[in-house]
C-alpha positions as CSV (number, residue, x, y, z in Angstrom):
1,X,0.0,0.0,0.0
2,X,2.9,2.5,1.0
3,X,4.7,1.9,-2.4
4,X,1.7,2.5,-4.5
5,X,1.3,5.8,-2.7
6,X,4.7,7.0,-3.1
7,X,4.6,5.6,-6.8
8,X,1.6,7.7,-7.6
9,X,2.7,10.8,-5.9
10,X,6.2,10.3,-8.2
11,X,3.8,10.3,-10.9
12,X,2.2,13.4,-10.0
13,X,5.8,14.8,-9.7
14,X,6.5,13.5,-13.1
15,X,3.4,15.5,-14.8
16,X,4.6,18.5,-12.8
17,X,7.4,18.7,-14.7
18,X,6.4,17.9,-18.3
19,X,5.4,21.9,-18.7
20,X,1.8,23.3,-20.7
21,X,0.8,21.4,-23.4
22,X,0.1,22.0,-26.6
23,X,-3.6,23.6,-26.4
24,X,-2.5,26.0,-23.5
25,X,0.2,27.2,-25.7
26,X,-1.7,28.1,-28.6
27,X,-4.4,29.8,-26.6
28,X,-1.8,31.7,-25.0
29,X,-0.7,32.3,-28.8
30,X,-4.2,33.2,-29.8
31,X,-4.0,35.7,-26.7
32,X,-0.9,37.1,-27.3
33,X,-1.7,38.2,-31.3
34,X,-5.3,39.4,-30.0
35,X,-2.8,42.0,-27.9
36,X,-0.4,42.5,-30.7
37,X,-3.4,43.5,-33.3
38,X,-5.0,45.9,-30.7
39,X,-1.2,47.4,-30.4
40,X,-1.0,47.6,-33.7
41,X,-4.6,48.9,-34.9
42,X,-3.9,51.9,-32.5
43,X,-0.1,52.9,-33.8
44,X,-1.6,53.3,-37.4
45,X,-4.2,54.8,-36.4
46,X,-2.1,57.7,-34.4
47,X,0.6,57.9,-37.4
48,X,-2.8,58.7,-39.9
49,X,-3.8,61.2,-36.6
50,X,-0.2,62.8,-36.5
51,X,0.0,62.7,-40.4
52,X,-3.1,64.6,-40.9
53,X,-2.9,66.9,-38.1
54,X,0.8,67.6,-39.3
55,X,-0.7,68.3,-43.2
56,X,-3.6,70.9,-41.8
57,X,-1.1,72.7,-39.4
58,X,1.5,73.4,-42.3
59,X,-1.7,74.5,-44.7
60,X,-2.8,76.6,-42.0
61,X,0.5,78.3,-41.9
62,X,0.1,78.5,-45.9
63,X,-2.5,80.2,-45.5
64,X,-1.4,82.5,-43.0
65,X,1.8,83.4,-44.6
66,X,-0.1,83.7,-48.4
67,X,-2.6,86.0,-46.8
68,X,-0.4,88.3,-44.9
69,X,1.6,89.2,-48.5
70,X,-1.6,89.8,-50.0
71,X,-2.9,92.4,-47.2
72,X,0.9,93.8,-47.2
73,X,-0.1,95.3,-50.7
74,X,-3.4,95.7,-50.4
75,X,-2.5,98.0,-47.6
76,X,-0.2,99.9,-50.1
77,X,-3.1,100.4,-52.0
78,X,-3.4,104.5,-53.2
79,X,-0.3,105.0,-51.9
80,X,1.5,108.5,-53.5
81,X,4.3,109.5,-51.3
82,X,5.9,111.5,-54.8
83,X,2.4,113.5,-55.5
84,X,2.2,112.1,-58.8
85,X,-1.0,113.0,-60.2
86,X,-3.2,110.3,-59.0
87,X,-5.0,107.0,-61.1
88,X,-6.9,104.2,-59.9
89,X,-5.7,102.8,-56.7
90,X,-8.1,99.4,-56.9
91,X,-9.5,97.6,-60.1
92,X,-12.5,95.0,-57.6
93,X,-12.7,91.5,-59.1
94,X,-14.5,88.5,-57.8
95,X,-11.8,86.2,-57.6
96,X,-9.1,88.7,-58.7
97,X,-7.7,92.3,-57.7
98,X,-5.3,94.7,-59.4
99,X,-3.7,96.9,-56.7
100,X,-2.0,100.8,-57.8
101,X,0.5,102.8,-55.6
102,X,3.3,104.6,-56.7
103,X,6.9,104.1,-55.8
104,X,10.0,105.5,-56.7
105,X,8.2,107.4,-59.3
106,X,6.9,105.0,-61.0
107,X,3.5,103.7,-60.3
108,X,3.0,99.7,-59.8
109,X,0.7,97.5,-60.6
110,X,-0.2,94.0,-58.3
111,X,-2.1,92.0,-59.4
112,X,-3.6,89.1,-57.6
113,X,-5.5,86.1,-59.1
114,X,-6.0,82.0,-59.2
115,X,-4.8,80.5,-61.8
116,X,-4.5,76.7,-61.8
117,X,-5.2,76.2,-58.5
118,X,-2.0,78.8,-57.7
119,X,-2.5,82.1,-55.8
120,X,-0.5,84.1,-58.2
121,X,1.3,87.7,-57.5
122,X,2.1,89.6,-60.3
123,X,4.1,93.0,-60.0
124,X,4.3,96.0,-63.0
125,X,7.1,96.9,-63.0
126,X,8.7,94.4,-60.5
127,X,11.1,94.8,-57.6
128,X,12.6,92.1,-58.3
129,X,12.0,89.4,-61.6
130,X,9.8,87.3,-60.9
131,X,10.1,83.5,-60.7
132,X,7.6,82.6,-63.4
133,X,6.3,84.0,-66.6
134,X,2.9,85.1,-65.1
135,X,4.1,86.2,-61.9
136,X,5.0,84.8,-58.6
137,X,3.3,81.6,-56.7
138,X,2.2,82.5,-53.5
139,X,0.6,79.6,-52.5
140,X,-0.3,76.0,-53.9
141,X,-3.8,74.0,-53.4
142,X,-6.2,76.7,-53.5
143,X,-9.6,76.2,-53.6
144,X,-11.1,80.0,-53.3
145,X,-10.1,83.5,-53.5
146,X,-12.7,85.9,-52.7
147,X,-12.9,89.8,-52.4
148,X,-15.7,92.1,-50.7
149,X,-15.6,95.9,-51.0
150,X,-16.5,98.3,-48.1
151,X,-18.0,101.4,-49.8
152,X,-18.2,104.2,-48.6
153,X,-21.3,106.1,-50.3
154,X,-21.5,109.2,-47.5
155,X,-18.4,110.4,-47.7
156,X,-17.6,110.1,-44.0
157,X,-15.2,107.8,-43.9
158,X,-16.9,104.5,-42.9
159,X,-18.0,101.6,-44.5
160,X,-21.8,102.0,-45.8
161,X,-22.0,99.0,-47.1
162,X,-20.1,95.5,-48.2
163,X,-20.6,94.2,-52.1
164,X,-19.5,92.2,-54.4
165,X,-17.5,93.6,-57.6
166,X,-19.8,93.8,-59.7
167,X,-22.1,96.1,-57.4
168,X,-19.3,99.1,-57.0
169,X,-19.7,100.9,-59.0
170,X,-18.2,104.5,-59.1
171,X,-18.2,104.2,-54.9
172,X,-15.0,104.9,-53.0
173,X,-13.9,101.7,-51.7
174,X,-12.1,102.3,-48.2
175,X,-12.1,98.7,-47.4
176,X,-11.3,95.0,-49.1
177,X,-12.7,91.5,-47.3
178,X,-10.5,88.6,-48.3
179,X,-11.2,85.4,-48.1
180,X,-8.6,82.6,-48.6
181,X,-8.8,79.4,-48.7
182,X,-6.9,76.0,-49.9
183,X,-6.0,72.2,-49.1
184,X,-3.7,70.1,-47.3
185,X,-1.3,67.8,-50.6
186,X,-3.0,64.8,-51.0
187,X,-0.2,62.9,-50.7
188,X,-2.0,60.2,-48.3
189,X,-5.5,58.9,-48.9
190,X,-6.5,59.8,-45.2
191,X,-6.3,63.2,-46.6
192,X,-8.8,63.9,-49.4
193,X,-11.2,64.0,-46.4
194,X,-10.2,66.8,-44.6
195,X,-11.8,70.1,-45.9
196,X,-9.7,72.9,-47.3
197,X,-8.4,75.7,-44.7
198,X,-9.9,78.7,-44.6
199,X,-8.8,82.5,-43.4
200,X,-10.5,86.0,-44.1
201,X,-9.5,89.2,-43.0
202,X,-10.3,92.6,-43.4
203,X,-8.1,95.7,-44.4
204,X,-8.7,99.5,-44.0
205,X,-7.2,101.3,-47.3
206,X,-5.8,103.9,-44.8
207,X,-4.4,106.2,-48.4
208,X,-7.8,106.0,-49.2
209,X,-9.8,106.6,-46.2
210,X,-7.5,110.1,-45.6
211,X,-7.9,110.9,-49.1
């Protein structure tokens, strides 16, 4: 009787020491790629987070930057620091603007327009040559350019009313609404769904508000 028991517990010892077997393993396999998928579902799904986020950031900044140049002239607009007798400071357009002041003695021309999906600046006669035949790119990706004119039909000084181009008319224009606005480069999928960036800003034609 006392053998049997010491020959069944040195069994026992024996299965103690043979490890998991083969089904534990490949649940604890089964387990362990559960865990590794969930790890790695949520690292691409940050990088496509960090990518995006990192593609609207640099348009915003676009954006910015191409809409601060355009305000830098606009604000130049009427500008006649040599008294030349005066032309027209502002030629309104929808999508476009042509911007006068004079410099130097010699009056120049900016224009500002869309063309192929490029915000274009084109100077008459330039500072410096520009880097394209049509002018120079100011920003890439746009989807709108818009103007508004502030008119001011009492001749106080303030704005009267805003309109489109097409509704000015022979009123003084003493202010320009701008609105701006383009897309991150699709140069991932995961971004032809985030909507184009947009900026507008308002400018007081200060040489044309004293004037």
């Amino acid at each position: 009787m006392m053998r049997r028991e010491l020959q069944t517990m040195n069994n026992r010892r024996t299965l103690n020491r043979k490890g998991v077997t083969l089904i534990e393993f490949l649940v604890v396999l089964v387990i362990f790629g559960v865990v590794v998928a969930g790890i790695y579902r949520v690292f691409i799904a940050q990088t496509k987070a960090y990518t995006i986020q990192d593609q609207v950031v640099e348009t915003q900044q676009n954006v910015r930057g191409g809409m601060e140049i355009l305000l830098r002239d606009l604000r130049m607009a009427g500008f006649n620091g040599d008294n030349t007798p005066y032309t027209p400071s502002i030629t309104p357009g929808a999508n476009s603007i042509d911007i006068y002041y004079f410099h130097n003695g010699n009056m120049r021309k900016t224009t500002y327009s869309v063309n192929g999906g490029t915000l274009m600046r084109n100077q008459v006669p330039p500072e410096i040559p520009p880097a394209e035949a049509g002018g120079d790119p100011i920003l890439t990706n746009v989807n709108a350019l818009n103007f508004s004119y502030g008119i001011d039909t009492n001749e106080n000084g303030t704005v009267a009313s805003w309109v489109q181009a097409g509704s000015v008319g022979t009123s003084k224009i003493i202010a320009v609404q701008v609105t701006l606005a383009a897309s991150p480069t699709s140069t991932n999928p995961d971004l032809k769904s985030v909507s184009p960036r947009t900026l507008q800003s308002t400018v007081a034609l200060r040489n044309l508000c004293l004037r």
